[in-house]
N, C-alpha and C positions, 0 to 999 in steps of 0.2 A: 252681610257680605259673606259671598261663600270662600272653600278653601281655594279655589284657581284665581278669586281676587287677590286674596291676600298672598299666592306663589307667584302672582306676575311682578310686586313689588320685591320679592328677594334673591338676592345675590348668594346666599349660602343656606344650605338646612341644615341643622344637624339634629338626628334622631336619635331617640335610644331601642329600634326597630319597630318593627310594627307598621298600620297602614301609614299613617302621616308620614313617615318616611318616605315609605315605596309609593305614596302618593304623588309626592316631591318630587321625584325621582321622573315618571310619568310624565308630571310638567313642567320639567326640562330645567328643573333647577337643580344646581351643585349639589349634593348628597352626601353626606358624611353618615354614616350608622355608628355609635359606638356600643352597639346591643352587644353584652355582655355573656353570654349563654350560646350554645351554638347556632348558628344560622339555619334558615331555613333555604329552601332549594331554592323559593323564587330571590333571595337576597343572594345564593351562590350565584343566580344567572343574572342578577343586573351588576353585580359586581365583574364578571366575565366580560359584561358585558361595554365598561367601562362606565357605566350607569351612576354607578355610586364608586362610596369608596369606604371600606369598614377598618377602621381602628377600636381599639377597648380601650386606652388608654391613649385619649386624643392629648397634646399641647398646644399651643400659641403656633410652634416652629411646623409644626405638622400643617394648621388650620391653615396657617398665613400660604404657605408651598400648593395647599390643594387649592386653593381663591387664586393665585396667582397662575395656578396650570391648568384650571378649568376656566369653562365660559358655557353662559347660560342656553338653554338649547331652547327649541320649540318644541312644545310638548308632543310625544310619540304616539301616534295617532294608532299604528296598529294597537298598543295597548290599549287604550282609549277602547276601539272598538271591542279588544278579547271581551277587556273588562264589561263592557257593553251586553256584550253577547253570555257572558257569567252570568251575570247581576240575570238579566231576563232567564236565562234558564231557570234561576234559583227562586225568583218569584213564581214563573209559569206552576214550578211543580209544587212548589208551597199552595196554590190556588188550588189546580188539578187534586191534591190530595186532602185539601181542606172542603172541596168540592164533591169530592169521592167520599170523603166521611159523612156530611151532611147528606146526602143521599142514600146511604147504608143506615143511617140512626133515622130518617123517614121511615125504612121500608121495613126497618123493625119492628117502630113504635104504628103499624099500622096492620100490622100482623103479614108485612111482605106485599102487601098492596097499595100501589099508586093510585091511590083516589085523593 
């Protein structure tokens, strides 16, 4: 069971930052961050964004206020694709330079000739 099965079944997340959070977030479930340490940018901008919601010192009076003022969304599809389009950048060039090095350690170990 991946993690978009197990976020269609929930009504609340609460994270203490990180992806599993901002993953939540993504697919359209209620969000709670209580990361303790400064936020990062992308957590300034879903919080902006009404995306989530960050306390450090969450209680019952908080949790119960945010489940009753939120409702579960469909997951946001342009992220989906940013994320999409990340993820392949960051393989492509992992490949490309895993592919460039392999081909540099050939042309060494052959005294600079492709035979």
């Amino acid at each position: 069971m991946g993690l978009a099965e197990v976020m269609e079944n929930c009504n609340l997340f609460i994270g203490a930052g990180g992806t599993m959070t901002r993953e939540a977030v993504v697919l359209g479930v209620p969000t709670i961050s209580i990361y303790q340490d400064e936020l990062l940018d992308v957590d300034r901008y879903l919080i902006a964004k009404g995306a989530m919601a960050h306390i450090k010192n969450s209680n019952a009076e908080f949790v119960t206020h945010f489940l009753e003022n939120s409702r579960k969304r469909s997951a946001d599809s342009e992220s989906l694709r940013s994320g999409k389009r990340a993820y392949d950048l960051v393989i492509n060039t992992i490949l490309s330079s895993a592919q460039g090095r392999h081909l540099q350690d050939g042309l060494s170990s052959n005294g600079g000739c492709r035979c």
